[in-house]
Residue frames relative to the residue before (quaternion, step in Angstrom):
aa qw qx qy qz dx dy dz
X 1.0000 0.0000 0.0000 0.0000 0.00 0.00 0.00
X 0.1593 -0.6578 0.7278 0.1108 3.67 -0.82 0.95
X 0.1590 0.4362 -0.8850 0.0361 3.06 -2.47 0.84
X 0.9458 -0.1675 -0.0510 0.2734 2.50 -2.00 1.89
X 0.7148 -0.6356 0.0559 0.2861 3.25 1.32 1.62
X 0.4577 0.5279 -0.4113 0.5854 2.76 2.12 1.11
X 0.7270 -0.5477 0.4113 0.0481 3.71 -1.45 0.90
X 0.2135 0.8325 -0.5112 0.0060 3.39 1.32 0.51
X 0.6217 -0.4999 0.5831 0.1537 3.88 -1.47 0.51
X 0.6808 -0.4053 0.3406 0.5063 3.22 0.46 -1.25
X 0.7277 -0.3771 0.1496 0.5531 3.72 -1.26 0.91
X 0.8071 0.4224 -0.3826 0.1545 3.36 -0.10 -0.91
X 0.4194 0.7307 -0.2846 0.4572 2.70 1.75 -0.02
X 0.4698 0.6908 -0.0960 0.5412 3.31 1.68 -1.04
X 0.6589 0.4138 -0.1740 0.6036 3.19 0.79 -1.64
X 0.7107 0.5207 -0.3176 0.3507 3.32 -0.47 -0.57
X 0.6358 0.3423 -0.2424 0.6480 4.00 0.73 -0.93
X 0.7012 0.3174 -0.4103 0.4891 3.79 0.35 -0.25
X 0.8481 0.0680 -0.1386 0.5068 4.02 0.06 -0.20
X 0.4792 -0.7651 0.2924 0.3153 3.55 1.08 0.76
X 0.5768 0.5991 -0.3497 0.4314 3.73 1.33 0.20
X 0.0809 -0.7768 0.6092 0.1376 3.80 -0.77 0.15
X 0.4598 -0.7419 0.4478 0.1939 3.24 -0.67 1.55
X 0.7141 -0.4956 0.3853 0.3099 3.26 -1.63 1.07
X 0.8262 0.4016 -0.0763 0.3877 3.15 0.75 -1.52
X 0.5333 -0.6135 0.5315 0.2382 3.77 -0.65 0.71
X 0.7640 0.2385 -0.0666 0.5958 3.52 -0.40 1.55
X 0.4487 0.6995 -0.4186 0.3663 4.15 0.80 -0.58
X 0.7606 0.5472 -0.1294 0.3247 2.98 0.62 -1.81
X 0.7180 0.2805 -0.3264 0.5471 3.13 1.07 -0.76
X 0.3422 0.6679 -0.5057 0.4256 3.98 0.89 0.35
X 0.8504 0.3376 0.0056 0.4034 3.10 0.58 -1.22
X 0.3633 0.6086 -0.3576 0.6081 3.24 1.44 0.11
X 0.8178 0.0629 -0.0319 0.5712 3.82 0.01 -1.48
X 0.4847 0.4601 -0.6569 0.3491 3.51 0.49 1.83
X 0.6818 0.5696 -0.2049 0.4107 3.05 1.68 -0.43
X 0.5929 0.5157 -0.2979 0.5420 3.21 1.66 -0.09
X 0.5401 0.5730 -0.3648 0.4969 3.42 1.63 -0.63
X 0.7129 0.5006 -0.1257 0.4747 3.92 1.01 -1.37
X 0.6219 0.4972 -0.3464 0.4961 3.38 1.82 0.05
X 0.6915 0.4196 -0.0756 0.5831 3.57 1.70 -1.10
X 0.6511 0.2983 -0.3014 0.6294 3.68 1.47 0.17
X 0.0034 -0.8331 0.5464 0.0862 4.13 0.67 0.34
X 0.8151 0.3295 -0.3059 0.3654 3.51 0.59 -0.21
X 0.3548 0.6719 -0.3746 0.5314 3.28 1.98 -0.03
X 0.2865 -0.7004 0.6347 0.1567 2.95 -1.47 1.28
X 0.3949 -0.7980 0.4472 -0.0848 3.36 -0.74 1.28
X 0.2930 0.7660 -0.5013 0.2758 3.74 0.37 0.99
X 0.5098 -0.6867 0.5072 -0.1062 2.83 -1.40 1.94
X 0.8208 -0.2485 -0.1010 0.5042 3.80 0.06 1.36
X 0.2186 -0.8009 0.5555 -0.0458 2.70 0.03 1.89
X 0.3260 -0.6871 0.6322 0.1483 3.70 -1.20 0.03
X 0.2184 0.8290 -0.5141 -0.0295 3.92 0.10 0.17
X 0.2340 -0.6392 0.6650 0.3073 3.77 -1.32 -0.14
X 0.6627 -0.5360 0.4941 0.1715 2.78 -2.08 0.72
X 0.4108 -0.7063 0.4770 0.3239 3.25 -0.56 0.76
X 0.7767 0.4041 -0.2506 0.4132 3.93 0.84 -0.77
X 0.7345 0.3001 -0.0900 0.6020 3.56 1.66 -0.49
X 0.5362 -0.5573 0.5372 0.3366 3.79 -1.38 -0.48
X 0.4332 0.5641 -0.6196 0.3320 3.32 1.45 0.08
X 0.6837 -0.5184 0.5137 0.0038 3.21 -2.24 0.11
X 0.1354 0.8158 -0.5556 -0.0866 3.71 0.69 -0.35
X 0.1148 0.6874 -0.7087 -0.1100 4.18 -1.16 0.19
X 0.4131 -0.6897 0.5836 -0.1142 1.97 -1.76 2.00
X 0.3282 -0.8162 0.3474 0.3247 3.57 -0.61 1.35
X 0.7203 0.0602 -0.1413 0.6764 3.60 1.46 -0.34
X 0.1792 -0.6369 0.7479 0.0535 3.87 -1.49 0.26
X 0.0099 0.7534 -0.6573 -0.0182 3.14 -0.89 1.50
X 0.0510 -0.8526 0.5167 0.0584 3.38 -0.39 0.83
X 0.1657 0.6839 -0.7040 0.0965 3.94 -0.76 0.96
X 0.8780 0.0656 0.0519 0.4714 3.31 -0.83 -1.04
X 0.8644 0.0481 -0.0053 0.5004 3.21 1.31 -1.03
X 0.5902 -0.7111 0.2024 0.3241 4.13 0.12 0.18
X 0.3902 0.7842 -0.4824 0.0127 3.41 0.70 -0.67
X 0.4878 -0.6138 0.6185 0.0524 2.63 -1.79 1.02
X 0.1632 -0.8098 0.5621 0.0401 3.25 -1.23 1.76
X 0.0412 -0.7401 0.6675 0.0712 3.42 -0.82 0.79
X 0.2278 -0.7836 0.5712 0.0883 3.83 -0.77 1.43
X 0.1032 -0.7925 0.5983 0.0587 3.89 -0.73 -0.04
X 0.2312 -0.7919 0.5652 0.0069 3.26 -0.55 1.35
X 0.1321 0.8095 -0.5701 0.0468 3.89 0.64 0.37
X 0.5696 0.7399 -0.3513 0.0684 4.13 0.77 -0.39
X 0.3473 0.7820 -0.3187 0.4078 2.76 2.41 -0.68
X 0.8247 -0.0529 0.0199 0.5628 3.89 0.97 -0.94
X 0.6085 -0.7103 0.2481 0.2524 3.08 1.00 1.80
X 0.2364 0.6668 -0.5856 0.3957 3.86 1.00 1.13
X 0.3051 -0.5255 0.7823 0.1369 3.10 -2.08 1.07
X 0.6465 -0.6466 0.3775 0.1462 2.67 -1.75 0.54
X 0.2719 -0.8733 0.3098 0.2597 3.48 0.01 0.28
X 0.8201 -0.2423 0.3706 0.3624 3.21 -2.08 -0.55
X 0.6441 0.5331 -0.3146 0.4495 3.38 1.22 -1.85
X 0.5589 0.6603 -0.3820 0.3252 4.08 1.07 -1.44
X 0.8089 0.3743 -0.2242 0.3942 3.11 0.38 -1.87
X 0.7325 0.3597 -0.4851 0.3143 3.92 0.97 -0.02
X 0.4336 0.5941 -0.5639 0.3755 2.99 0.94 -0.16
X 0.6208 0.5769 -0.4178 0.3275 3.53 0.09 -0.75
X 0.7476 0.5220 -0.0580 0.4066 2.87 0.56 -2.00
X 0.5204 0.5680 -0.3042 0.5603 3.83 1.42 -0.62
X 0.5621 0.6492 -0.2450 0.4501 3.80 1.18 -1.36
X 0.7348 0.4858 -0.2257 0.4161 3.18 0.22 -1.76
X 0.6380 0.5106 -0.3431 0.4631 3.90 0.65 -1.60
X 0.7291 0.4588 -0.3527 0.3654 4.05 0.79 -0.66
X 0.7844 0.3256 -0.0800 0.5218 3.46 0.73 -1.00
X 0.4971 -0.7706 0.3937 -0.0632 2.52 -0.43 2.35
X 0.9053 0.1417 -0.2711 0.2948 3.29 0.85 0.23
X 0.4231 0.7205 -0.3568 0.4178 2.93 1.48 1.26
X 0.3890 -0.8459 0.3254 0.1650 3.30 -0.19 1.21
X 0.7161 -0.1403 0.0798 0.6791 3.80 1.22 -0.51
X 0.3907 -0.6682 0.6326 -0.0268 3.37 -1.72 -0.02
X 0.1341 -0.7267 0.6711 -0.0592 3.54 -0.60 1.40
X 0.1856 0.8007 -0.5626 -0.0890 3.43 -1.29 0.56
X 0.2401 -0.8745 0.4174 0.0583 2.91 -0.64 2.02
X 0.3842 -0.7791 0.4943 -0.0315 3.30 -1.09 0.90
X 0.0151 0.9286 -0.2994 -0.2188 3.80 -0.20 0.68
X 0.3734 0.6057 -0.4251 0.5594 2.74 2.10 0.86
X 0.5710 -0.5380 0.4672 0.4078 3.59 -0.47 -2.06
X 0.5282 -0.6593 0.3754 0.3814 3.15 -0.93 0.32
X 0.4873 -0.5473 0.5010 0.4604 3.67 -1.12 -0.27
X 0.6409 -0.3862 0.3727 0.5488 3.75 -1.02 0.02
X 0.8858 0.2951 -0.2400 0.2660 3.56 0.16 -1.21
X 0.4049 0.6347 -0.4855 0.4444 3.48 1.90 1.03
X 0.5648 0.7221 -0.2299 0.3267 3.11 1.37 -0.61
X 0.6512 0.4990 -0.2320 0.5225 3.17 1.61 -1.52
């Protein structure tokens, strides 16, 4: 992936030349990257960046890489795969979608991707 005729590795890499900081965590950067574009195109949405939720039917936990929360919630699950040129998959979108059916108080669910999806994420 080139930006501005440098060689980037992967988002965080991305991150980093845009706010001059490289997250701790593997993968952050691009979390943050498409909460801020989400908090730039949702302006009145409140916009928070590892979220932590419980399950409405269990004690499991679910973390959420952004939570936009206005009128309605959606969960945002982002996927850096560019580092080794993967699309995203089928397995991605259930997991998500498996997430969403537990936690009672999320309304939908975007998963962004800075590579692509496979055909059958698509379907």
């Amino acid at each position: 992936m080139m930006w501005h005729g440098v060689k980037l590795k992967n988002m965080d890499d991305l991150y980093c030349d845009v706010f001059g900081s490289k997250p701790r965590k593997r993968g952050t950067g691009y979390e943050l990257l498409v909460a801020c574009v989400l908090k730039h195109l949702n302006r009145d949405a409140e916009t928070t960046h590892n979220v932590f939720m419980k399950s409405f039917y269990s004690k499991d936990k679910y973390q959420i890489d952004a939570l936009l929360e206005d009128d309605n919630s959606i969960f945002v699950e982002s996927k850096d795969y560019s580092e080794h040129g993967q699309k995203v998959g089928r397995s991605d979108i259930c997991k998500l979608s498996g997430a969403l059916v537990l936690l009672k108080d999320v309304d939908g669910g975007i998963v962004a991707s800075s590579t692509d999806f496979t055909r059958p994420a698509q379907r």
